[in-house]
N, C-alpha and C positions, 0 to 999 in steps of 0.2 A: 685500621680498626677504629671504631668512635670509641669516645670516653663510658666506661661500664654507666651503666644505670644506677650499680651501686657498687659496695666489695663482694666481687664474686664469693671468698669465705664464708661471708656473715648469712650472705641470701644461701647459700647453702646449708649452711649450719640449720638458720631460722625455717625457711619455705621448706626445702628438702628434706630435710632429716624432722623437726619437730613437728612442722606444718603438716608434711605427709604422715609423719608418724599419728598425729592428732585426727587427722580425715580418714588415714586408714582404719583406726579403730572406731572411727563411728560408722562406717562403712560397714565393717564386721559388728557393731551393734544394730545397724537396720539390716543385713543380711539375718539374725536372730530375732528380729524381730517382725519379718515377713516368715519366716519359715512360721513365727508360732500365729500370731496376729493372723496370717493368710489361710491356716488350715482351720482356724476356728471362725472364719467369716466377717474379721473385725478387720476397722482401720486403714480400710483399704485404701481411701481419696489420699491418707496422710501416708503411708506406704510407697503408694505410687508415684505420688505427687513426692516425694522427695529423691525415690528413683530418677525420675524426671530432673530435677535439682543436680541431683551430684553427675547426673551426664552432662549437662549444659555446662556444672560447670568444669568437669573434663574439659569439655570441647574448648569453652574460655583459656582456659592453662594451655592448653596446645597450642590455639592460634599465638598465644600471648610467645609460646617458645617457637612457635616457627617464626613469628615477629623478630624475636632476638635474635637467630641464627641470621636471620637477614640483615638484620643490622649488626650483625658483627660482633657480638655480646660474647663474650669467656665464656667459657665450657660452664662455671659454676652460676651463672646465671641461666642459660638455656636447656642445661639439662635436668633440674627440678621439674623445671617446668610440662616437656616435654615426658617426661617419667611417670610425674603425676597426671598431665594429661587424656594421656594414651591407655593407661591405668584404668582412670575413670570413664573415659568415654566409652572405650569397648565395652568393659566388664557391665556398667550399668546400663548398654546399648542392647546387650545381648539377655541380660536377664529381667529387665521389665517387663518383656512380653510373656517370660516363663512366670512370672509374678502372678501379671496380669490374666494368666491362663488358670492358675489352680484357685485366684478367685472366682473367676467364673466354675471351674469344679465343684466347689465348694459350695458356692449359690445353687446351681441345679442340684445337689445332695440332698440343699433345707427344702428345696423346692419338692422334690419328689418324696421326701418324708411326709413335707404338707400335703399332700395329695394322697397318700394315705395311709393317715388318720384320720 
């Protein structure tokens, strides 16, 4: 096994537990703020585009944890990683397009209001 990256405890504690705890609830702040922001037709570049963000960076944390597992890294380093990850790449892999869809709903609604009146 190579020498840790760091103390597996501390990257637990910090990345794992506070880091995840800190992304997840902003995660659950942009999931409330596309539900409201997407049925009224607003903010959708900053919406999307940060969907976009926390998938990429999912995918960054995964590679970064299947890196460690390669390299031999303690359980407390690679499995934050991997956790947070897998987390984010699915979850905001799978719902951007459902995002991206009730914008476009939403747009043809003002559309076909504007049409008449």
């Amino acid at each position: 096994m190579m020498e840790p990256w760091m103390d597996p405890t501390r990257f637990g504690i910090w990345y794992g537990g506070m880091g995840g705890g800190f992304m997840g609830s902003c995660a659950v702040m942009l999931g409330i703020a596309a539900a409201v922001l997407a049925s009224r037709g607003k903010g959708r570049n900053f919406i999307l585009g940060t969907f976009t963000f926390m998938k990429w960076f999912g995918r960054v944390n995964l590679g970064l944890g299947l890196y460690a597992i390669y390299q031999h890294q303690p359980f407390g380093i690679w499995y934050p990683l991997i956790v947070i990850g897998l987390l984010f790449s699915v979850l905001f892999t799978l719902l951007r397009p459902v995002v991206r869809k009730r914008y476009e709903e939403v747009q043809q609604q003002m559309a076909s209001r504007l049409r008449r009146a």
